[in-house]
N, C-alpha and C positions, 0 to 999 in steps of 0.2 A: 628204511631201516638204517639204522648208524653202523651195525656190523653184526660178527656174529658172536656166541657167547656159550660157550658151553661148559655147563654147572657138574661139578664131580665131588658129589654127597653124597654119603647111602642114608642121610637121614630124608625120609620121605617128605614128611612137612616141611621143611628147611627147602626142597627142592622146586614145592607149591607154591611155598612164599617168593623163593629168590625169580622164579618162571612167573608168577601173579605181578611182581616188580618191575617187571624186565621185558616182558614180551610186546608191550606197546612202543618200544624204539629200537629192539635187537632182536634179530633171530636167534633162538634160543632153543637149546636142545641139552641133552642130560644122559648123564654115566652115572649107575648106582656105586661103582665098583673100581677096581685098580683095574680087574682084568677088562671092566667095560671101556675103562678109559686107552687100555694097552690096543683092544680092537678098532677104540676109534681112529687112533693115530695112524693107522691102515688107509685111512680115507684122505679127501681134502681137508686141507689145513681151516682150524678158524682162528678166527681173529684173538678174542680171549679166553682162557679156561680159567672157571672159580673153580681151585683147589682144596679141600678140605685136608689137612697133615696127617688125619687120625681115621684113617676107612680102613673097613672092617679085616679085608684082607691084603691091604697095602699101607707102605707107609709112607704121603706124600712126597718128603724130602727126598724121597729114594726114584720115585718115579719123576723128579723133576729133570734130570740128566734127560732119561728118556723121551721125554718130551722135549725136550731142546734140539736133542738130537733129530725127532723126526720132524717138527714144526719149528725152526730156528726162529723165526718172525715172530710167532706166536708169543705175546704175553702171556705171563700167569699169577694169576692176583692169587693170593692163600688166604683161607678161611682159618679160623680154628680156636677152639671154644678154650683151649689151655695153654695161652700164649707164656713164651719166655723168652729174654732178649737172644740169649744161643741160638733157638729156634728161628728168631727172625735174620738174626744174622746169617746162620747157617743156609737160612731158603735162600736170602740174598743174591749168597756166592753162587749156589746152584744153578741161578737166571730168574728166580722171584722179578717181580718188577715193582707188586707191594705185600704187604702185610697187613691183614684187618681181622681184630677182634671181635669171635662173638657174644652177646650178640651185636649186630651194628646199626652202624646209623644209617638208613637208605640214602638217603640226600651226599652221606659221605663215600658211598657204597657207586652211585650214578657217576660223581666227578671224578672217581679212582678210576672206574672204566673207561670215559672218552678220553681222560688222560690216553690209558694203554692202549687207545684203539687210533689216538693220534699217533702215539710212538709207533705203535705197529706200521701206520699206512707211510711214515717217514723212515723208516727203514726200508721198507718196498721201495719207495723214491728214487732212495740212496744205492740201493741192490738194482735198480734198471738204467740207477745211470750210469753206475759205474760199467754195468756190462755194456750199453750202448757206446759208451766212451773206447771201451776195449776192442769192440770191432769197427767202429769207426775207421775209416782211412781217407786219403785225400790230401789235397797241396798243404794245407794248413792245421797242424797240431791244436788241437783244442787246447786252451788255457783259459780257464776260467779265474780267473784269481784277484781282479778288480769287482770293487762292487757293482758296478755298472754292467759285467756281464754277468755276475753271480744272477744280479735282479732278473736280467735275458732269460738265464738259463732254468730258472723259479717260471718264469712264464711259459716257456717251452714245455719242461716237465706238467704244467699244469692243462693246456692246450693240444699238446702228444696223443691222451688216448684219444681223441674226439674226430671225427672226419670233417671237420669244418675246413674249407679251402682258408689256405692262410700266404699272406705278402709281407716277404723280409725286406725292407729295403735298407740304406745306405750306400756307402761309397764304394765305389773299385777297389776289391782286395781288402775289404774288411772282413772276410768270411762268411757272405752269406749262404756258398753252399756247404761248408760244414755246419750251417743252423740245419739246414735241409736236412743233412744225413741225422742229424742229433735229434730231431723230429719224428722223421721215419724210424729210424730204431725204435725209439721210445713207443712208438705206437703199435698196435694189435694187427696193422701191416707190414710188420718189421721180418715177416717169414716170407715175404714177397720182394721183390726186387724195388730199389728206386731207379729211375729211369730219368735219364737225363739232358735237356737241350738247350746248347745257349741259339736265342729267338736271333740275336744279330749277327750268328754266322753260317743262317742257311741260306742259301738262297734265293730271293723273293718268288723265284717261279719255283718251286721245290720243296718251299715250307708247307704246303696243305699236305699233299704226297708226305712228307714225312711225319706231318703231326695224327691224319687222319687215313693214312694208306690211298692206294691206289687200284684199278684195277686193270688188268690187259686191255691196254689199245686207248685207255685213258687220254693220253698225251707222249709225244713224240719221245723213244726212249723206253715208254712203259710194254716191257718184254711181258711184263709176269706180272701176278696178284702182289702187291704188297703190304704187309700186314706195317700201322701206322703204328704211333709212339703211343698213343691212347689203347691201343691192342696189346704190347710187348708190355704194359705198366698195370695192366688186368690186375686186380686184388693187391697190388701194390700201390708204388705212390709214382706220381709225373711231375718233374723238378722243369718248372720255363721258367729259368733264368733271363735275365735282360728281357722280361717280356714286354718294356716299350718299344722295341728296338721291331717288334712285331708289324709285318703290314696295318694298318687298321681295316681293310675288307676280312683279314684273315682274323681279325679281331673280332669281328662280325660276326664269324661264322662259329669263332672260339667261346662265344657268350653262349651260341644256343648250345653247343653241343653240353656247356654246363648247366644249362638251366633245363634241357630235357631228359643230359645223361643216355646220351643216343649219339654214335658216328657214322657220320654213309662216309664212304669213302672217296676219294676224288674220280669221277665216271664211273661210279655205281650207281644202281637203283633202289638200292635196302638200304635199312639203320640196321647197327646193331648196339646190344643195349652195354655202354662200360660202367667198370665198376675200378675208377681210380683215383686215390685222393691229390688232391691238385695245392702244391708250392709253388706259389709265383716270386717271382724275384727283379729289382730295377735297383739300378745306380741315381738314375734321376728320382727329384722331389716328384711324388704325383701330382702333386696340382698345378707345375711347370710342366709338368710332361704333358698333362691331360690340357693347360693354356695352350700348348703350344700346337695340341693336334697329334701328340704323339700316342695316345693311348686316351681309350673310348672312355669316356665319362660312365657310362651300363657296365663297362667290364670291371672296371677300376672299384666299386660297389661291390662288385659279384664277389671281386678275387680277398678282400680285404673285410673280409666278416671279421676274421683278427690279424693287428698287423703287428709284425717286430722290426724294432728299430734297431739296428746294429750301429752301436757311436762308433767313430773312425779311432785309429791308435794311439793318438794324439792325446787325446780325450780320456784313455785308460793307460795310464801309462804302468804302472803295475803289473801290466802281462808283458811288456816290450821283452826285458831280459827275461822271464820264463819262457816264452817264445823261441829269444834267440838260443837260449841254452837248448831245446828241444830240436830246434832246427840242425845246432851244430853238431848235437849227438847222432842225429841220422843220417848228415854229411859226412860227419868223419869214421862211421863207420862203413859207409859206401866208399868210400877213397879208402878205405884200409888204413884211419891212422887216428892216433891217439893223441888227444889234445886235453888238455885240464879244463879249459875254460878260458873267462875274457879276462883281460888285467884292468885294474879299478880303471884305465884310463879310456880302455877301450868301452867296456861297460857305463861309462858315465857319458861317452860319447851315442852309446846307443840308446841311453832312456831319454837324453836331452833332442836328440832330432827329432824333427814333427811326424817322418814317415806319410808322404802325401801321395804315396801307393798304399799304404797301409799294410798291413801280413804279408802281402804277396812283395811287394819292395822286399821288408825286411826280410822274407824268406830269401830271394837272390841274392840279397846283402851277403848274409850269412854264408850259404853255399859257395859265393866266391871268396869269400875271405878264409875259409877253410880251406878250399886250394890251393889261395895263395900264401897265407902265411907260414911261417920257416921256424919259428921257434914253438914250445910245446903252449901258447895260452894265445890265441887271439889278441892282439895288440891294437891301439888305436892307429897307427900308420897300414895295419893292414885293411882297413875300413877306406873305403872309397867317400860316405855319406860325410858331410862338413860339418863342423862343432859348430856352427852357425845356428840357429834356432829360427825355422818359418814363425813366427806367431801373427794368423792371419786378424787385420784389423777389423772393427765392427762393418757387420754384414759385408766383410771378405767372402768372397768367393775363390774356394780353391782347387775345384776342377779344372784347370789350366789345359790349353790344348798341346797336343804335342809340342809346336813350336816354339809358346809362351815352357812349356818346359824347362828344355834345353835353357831356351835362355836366364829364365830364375837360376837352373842350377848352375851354369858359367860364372851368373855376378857371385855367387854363393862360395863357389870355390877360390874365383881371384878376392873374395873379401876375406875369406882363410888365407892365400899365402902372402897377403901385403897386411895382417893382422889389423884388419877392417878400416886400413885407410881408404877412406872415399876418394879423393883425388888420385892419387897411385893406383886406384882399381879403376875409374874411367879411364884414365891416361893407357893402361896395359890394354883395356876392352875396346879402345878409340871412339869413346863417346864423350860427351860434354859431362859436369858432373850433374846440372840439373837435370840431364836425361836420365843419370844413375841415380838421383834422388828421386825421381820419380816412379819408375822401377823398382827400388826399392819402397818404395810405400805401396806400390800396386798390388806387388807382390807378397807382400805381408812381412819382408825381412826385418829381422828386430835382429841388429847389429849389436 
């Protein structure tokens, strides 16, 4: 069924006809009356009501407040056999969504309603995101305002109510556990807790114990029963973060318990049966990860029935300064202080760096530079990050290790204070310039 649809005519035949047209794609149901109509709005909401303006003991236009008031979602299409422009404009303003003459045309009558029944379900959308966005919390302020995460967030809202297990990947600190939370809210688990573990910071003997419980005398340490992370996530949702980062014996063990929805727990003898929807999440590409042995080829299938790709910041640069403006509002009201904003210089310094931490960079970015700066607007000298621009060359690679870090950001800042003279930036770093020319290409620095 497409939705539901309820007809409010006292004319009997009119009600046989429009119910004879209608009952093969909508649930359809019928009010003789103002007062019938007044009782339904008592009930669950539907989808559309056909309004007739001229019943016997109401007068539509009057009862259309009432209805907005108790079904706000609710469309309502108006019938009516004495049409006048007043009249239609008048329902309009009330919350009308259309106007149809009778008698009418069916074929014009079918497309006026999936209209209002698309309107209706994109308002609902729009009413769960917004509420999910509002309880939302975590390191990273949701911004959605690039096209490339709008599309994300169209895919989320549409993948949310379903229990299919689903894998966010991308890069370190592009937010993939605010997808998590923004998934979970949106979903009919969203009155149950998410629960959450990054897979590479437990410890290899400890992960089973924690994922799947324990019981007394299990292993050395284990005092007591421990109820696991698949236990405390019951009718909710289980966020494994970084799950390449996972044993793969314990990967092993993490395939069946999804494919039977059953967990013993570490020195038990019983299953018992869970019931929790499962977000997976990795920084690595899969099919690097899964080449390398890092994550099982069976699981990586299991976890990824839908996957979301989160582009790094670089890529949407359209959220940089709403971001940083979000971040600095919630900084400088923890410091207790009152700041305008960035100045064009500082701001143009923030949408032009690559951010190869992505959110989470810019969020520390941000935070200190609230600290430290002294005047009322964020300045480009109080920004640590360099006017330099990464732009990484074809098939660059720019997960850099710590070390390769550091050192990118070092040439990065002496190529800012010697205003990107190559030989004056080796000669200060004590390298050769072909070493800094080379380096600079590795690194992707576009001087």
């Amino acid at each position: 069924m497409k939705g539901k649809i309820l007809i409010v005519d006292d004319e009997v035949e009119l009600r046989k006809l429009l119910k004879s047209v209608l009952e093969n794609d909508y649930h359809v149901t019928e009010a003789d009356s103002g007062a019938a109509l007044k009782k339904a709005l008592a009930g669950e909401a539907t989808d559309v009501i056909l309004l007739d303006l001229n019943l016997k003991d109401a007068n539509g236009l009057e009862l259309l407040p009432q209805i907005k008031k108790s079904w706000p979602d609710t469309e309502v299409v108006v019938l009516t056999g004495v049409a006048t422009f007043e009249a239609a404009v008048e329902a309009t303003k009330r919350g009308a969504f259309h106007f149809i003459n009778k008698p009418f045309d069916t074929q014009q009558l079918l497309v006026t309603l999936d209209r209002a029944i698309e309107n209706r379900q994109q308002k609902e959308s729009n009413n769960s995101l917004r509420r999910a966005l509002s309880t939302m919390s975590g390191s990273s302020a949701p911004v959605f305002q690039s096209l490339l995460m709008q599309n994300v967030v169209r895919t989320v809202e549409r993948i949310a109510p379903s229990d299919v297990t689903i894998l966010i990947t991308g890069e370190s600190g592009s937010g993939k556990e605010v997808i998590a939370d923004l998934i979970h809210n949106l979903s009919p688990r969203s009155k149950n807790k998410i629960v959450k573990v990054n897979c590479a910071a437990l410890p290899r003997e400890l992960i089973e114990s924690e994922l799947f419980g324990s019981v007394k005398g299990a292993f050395t340490g284990a005092h007591s029963d421990r109820d696991g992370l698949f236990r405390q996530a019951e009718g909710g949702t289980l966020f494994l973060d970084e799950i390449s980062e996972m044993p793969v014996d314990t990967q092993s063990k993490l395939l069946r318990v999804l494919q039977d929805q059953k967990v013993r727990p570490v020195g038990g003898k019983t299953d018992y049966q869970t019931n929790c929807r499962i977000i997976a999440a990795t920084n690595r590409k899969p099919e690097e990860a899964i080449k390398d042995g890092k994550l099982r080829e069976d699981l990586f299938y299991r976890i990824s029935a839908i996957s979301v790709y989160l582009p790094p910041l670089r890529e949407r640069r359209e959220d940089i300064l709403p971001l940083a403006v979000s971040f600095m509002k919630r900084y400088a009201a923890q410091a207790n202080r009152s700041l305008r904003g960035f100045t064009p210089a500082a701001a143009e310094r923030l949408a032009a760096f690559d951010w190869p931490g992505n959110i989470r960079q810019l969020q520390n970015e941000i935070q200190r530079a609230v600290l430290l700066c002294e005047g009322p607007d964020v300045d480009a000298a109080d920004l640590s990050v360099s006017d330099i621009r990464m732009v990484p060359s074809e098939g660059h690679d720019t997960n850099f290790t710590l070390l390769e870090g550091v050192e990118r950001n070092a040439i990065i800042q002496m190529l800012r204070e010697t205003a990107g003279n190559k030989l004056e930036t080796a000669k200060k770093l004590g390298i050769g310039r072909q070493t800094l020319y080379n380096k600079i290409k590795a690194y992707g620095i576009d001087t």
